[in-house]
N, C-alpha and C positions, 0 to 999 in steps of 0.2 A: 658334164659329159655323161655321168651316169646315168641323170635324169631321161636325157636324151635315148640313152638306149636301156630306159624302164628297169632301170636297177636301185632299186629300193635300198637295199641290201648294204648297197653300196654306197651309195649319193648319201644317207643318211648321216654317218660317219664324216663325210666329206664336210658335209653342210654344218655337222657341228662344231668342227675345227671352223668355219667359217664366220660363225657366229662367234665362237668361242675369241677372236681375235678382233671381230669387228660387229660389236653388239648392235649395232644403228643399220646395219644391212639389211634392208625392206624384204630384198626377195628371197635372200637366203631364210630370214627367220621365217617367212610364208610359206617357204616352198619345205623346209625340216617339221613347221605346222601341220601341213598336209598330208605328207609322210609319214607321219607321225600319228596322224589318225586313221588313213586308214589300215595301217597295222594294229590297230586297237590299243596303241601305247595314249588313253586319255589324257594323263597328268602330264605326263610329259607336252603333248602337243599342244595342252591349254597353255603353257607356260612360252612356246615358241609363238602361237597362234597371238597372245595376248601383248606380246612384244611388238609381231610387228603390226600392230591395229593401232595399237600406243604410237606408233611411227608417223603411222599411215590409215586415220580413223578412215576413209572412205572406202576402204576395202570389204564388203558389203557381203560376197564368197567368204573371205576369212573370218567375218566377224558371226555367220553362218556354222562355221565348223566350230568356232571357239564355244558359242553355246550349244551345239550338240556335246561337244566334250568338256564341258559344264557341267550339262545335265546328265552325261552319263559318269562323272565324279562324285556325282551329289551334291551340287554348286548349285540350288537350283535358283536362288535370289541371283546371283550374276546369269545364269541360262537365262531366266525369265527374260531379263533386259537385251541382251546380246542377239534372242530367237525373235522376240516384237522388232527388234530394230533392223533385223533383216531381212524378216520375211516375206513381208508387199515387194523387195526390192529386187528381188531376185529371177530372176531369168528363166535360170535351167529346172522346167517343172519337179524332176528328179528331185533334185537335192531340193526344191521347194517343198516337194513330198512327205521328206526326211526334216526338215526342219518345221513343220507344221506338224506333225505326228509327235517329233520330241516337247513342241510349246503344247500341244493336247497333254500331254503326259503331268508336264509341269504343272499346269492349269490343273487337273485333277488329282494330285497330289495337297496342291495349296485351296483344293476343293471351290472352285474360280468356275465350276461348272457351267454357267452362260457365258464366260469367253472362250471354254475350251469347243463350245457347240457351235460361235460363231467360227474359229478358226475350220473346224471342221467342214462348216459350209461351202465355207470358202474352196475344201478340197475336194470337196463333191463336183463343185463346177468344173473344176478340170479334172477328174478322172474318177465318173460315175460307176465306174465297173469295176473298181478295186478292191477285192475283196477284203484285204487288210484294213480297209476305210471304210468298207459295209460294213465290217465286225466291230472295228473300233467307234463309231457312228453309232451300232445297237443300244453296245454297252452303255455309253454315255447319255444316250436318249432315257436309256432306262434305270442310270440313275437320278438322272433330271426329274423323272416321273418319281420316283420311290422318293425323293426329297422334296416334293412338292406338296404329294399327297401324308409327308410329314410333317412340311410346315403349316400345312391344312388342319390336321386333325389336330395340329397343339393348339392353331387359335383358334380357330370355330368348330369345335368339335361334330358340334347339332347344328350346320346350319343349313340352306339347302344347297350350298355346294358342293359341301362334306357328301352328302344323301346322293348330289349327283354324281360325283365324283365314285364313288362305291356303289352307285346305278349301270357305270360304265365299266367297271371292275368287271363286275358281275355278267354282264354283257359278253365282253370278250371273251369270259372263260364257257358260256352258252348257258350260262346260269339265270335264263333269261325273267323267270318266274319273280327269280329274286329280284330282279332288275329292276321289271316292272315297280314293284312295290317300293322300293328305294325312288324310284323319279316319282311317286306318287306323292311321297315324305318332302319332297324336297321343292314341288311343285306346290302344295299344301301351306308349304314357308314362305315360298317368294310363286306367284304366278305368272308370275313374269321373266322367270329366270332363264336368260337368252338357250336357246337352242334344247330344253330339258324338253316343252311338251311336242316338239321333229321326234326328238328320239325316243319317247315313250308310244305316240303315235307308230313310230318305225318297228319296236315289238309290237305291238297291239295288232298292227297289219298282219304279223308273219305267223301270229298263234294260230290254232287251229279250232279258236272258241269264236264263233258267231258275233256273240256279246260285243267279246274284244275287237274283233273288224271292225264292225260297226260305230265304238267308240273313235277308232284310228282315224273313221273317214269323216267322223264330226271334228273331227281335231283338227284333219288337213281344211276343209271346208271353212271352219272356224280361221285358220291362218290365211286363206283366199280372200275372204271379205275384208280382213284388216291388210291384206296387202295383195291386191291382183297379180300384183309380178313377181310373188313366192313360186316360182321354179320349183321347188324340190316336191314342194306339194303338189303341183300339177303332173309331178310324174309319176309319187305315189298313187296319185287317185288312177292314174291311166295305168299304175301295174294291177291296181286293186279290180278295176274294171274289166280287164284284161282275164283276170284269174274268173272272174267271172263269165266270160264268155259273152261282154257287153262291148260289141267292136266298136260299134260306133260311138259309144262316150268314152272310150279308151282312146278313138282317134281322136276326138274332139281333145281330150286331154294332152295327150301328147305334142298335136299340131300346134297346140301355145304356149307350150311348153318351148317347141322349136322355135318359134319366134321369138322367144324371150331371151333363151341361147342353145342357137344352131349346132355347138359344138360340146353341147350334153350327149355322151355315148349313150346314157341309159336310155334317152328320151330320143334317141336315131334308133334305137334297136327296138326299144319298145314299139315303136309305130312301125317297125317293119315288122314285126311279130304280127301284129293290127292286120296289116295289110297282109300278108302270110293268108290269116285267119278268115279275111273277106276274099281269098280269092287273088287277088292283086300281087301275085308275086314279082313281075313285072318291074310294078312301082318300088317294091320293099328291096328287089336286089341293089340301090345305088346306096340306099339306108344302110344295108348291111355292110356294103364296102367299105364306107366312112363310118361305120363302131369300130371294124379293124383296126381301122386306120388312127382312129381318135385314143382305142383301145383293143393293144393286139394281145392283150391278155385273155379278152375274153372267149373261152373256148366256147359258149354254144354257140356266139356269133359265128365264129367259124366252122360249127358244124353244121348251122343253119343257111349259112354260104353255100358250104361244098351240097347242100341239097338243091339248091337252087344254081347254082352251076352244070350240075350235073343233068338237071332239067333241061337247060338252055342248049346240052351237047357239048359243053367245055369240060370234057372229060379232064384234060391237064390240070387245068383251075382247081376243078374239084379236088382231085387226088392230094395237090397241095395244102387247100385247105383239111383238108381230112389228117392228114399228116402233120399237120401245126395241130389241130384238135387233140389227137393224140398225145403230143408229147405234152400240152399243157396238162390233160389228163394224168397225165402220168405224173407229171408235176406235184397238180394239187392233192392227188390219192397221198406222196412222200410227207407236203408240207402236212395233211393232215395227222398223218400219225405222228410227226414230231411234236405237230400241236396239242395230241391227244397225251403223248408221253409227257409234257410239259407240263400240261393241265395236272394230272394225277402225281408227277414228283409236287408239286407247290400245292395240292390237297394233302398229301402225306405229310409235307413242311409245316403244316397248317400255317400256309398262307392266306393271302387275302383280308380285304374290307367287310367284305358282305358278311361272315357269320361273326364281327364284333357286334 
């Protein structure tokens, strides 16, 4: 009766005379189980929860709660088992939630780190927007990365992994000079080391040395010949072209690029940039619609939108896009200073690859 009219308070007391007189009663020990956790009473409820599972192994909810109050016991060898055996089976995303978030926990305790990033996967597909699961998702990502690039540098210290691996460091933090020179080291080693000279080529593009373009665009060049259907490279050479004010090999680049794959943003926006450039705005506005679309991140797209809407008389269009432009502005100005605070705490830590 209690339970019925949501008295906790109440029912609990009840249920444990209930038990207490008839220890094999499935739903009394489940339902004192449940009660029992979520008033925060752990031990207690693992002790009711774990009873009637013992009754009644297929109860799949309860054996759900017994390893969340497992793990919040510090049981985490019995958690481990009881959260894997529930988890796929479970229903209610909710408490699916809660019971993948405690096996992450588990998992990275017993330092199990690539199962705890599958489980996590797993919780991204159903709810990409969780902020608890964006944060817990970083963390993890970024000790995956810190333990990699540890067990890197114990076995190959010099090798051109290592070189590229702390080419990519270096990279991120805008440390691009060093970079450079790190994928040099490491290209030097192995010539062949998948994806090092894309991204050496990828600085070399964006310097502001002559010299270095020039080598970028031997390198892209160089990757076209040994493989005509290298994408990425036909799109560098069409931004490289592009920055030059060379419409027509920038379209040229770009147009094979699409054909190779139509749903490259960079290579839709690039050639509506192209077309922009010849005049053809026309043509470029359906390009521009499908970057949005492909990628609504990107704000010049959309500022380059709202100009060309605003051309055509869709004053509404426009204003929208202007107004998407803006807030991602606004956006990227935040994430950059957090980036920049970032950067300078882990220079002050003396952190980092690059100046070992």
């Amino acid at each position: 009766m209690y339970l019925r009219e949501k008295r906790p308070d109440l029912a609990i007391p009840e249920l444990q005379d209930v038990v207490r007189l008839d220890p094999n009663n499935v739903e009394a020990q489940a339902n004192l189980g449940v009660l029992l956790f979520f008033r925060g009473q752990y031990a207690e409820a693992t002790t009711a929860l774990h009873a009637a599972l013992s009754l009644h192994p297929g109860l799949t909810r309860i054996q759900a709660l017994l390893g969340m109050s497992e793990e919040r016991t510090g049981d985490l060898a019995s958690a481990q088992k009881d959260l894997e055996a529930s988890f796929s089976g479970l229903k209610d995303p909710h408490i699916q939630m809660q019971v993948g978030l405690a096996l992450v926990h588990v998992y990275r305790v017993d330092g199990h780190l690539e199962k705890a990033a599958r489980v996590i996967s797993d919780l991204e597909e159903q709810s990409p927007e969780n902020p608890e699961l964006i944060y817990i998702a970083y963390r993890l990502y970024s000790d995956l990365a810190d333990q990699s690039m540890l067990s890197l540098s114990l076995v190959a210290p010099d090798s051109a992994q290592m070189h590229a691996l702390i080419a990519h460091v270096d990279a991120m933090q805008n440390e691009n000079e060093d970079a450079i020179a790190e994928y040099r080291k490491a290209l030097a080693i192995d010539p062949n080391l998948p994806g090092a000279d894309f991204e050496l080529a990828e600085l070399l593009r964006n310097a502001n040395d002559v010299k270095q373009q020039a080598e970028a665009a031997s390198i892209f060049k160089a990757a076209l010949k040994a493989n005509p259907y290298d994408e990425p490279s036909l799109v560098a050479l069409g931004k490289m072209a592009l920055a030059q004010g060379n419409f027509q090999q920038s379209k040229s680049y770009f147009d094979r690029a699409l054909t190779i794959d139509p749903s490259d943003s960079e290579a839709n926006f690039g050639l509506a940039k192209t077309l922009v450039g010849m005049n053809e705005s026309k043509q470029a506005l359906p390009l521009l619609e499908k970057t949005v679309q492909l990628d609504p991140t990107n704000a010049s797209a959309h500022f380059r939108l709202a100009t060309l809407y605003r051309q055509a008389g869709r004053e509404q269009d426009a204003r929208k896009q202007l107004e998407i432009f803006q807030r991602l502005r606004q956006l990227k100005n935040k994430l950059s200073a957090i980036y920049k605070k970032m950067h300078q705490q882990h220079a002050r830590s003396g952190g980092g690859m690059g100046g070992q």
